[in-house]
Structures are given as structure tokens and as C-alpha cells.
C-alpha positions in Angstrom: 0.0 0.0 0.0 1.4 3.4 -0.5 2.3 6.0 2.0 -0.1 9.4 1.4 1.4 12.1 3.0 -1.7 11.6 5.6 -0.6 9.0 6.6 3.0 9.6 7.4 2.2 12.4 9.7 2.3 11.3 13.5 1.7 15.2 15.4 -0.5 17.6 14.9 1.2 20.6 12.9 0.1 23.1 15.4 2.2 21.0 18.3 5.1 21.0 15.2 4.6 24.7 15.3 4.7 25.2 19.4 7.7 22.7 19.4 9.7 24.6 17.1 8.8 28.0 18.5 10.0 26.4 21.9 13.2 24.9 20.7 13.9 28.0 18.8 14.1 31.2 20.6 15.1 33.6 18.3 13.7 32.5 15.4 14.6 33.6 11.8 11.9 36.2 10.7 11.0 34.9 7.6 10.1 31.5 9.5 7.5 33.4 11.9 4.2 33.9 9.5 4.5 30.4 8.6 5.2 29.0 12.3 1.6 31.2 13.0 0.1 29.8 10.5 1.1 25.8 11.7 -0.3 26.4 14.7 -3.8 27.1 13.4 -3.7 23.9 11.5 -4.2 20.2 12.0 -3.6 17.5 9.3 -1.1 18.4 6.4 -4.2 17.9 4.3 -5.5 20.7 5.6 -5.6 24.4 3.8 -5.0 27.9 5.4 -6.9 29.8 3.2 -5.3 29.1 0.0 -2.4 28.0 1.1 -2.2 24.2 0.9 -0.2 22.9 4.7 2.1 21.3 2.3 2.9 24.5 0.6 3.1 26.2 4.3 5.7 23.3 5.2 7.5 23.7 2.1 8.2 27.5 2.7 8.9 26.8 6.5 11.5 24.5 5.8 12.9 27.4 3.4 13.1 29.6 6.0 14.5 27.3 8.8 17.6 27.3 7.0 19.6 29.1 10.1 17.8 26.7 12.7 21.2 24.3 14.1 21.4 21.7 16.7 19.8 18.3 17.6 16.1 19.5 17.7 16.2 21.3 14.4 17.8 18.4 13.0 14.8 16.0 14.3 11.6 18.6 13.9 13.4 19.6 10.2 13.0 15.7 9.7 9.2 15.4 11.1 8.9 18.1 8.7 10.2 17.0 5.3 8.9 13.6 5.7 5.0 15.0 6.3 6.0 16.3 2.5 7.9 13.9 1.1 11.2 15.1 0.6 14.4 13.5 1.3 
């Protein structure tokens, strides 16, 4: 059977969102609309307007860029595997 990107996704995105504005501080600016958006969303089904969450994940991941250490490593991970990317 194959793995929709439902199905891969174990957390909520808004306790993705909280976890990563815990775990990083001072975050990059660019990173900040799209962390507020996260944490008004569920599934990565799910659409913020029209704004797809994978297209919201996509751009996060863009703008985490600067984000170093063990639990950027691991929520940068959570993240590109909710979207498929390697």
C-alpha cells in the first residue's frame, strides 16, 4: 500500500509549530508567518486559506535554513517527511 502524505504524519502541525517556537528562541523572521500559521492547523491535508499545509511546510523548511542543533535536526525531519522530501 502506498504512503499518502496523511498517513505519514504522526503530530498535529500546530504542536510542530509550538515545538519549534519552543526549541527556537530567536527564530529567523521569515520562519515566523508560517510558524503562526502551523499552529492554526491540524492535518497536512489541511488548507489555510489558500495556502495548501504542504505548501506552508514547504516555505517553513525554506526559511528554517539558520535553525542548528539536535532538535532542528529532528523537527526539520518530522517536517520534510510530512511532505515527502528527502
Amino acid at each position: 500500500m502506498p504512503k499518502t502524505l496523511a498517513s505519514v504524519q504522526n503530530r498535529p502541525l500546530y504542536e510542530i509549530a509550538a515545538d519549534i517556537q519552543k526549541n527556537y528562541p530567536k527564530m529567523y523572521f521569515g520562519a515566523v508567518p508560517y510558524v503562526d500559521t502551523l499552529k492554526k492547523l491540524d492535518k497536512i491535508t489541511d488548507y489555510y486559506h489558500a495556502d495548501s499545509a504542504v505548501t506552508l511546510v514547504h516555505y517553513l523548511i525554506g526559511n528554517l535554513m539558520y535553525w542548528r542543533g539536535p532538535e532542528a535536526k529532528r523537527i526539520k525531519a518530522e517536517l520534510k517527511a510530512l511532505v515527502g522530501m528527502k
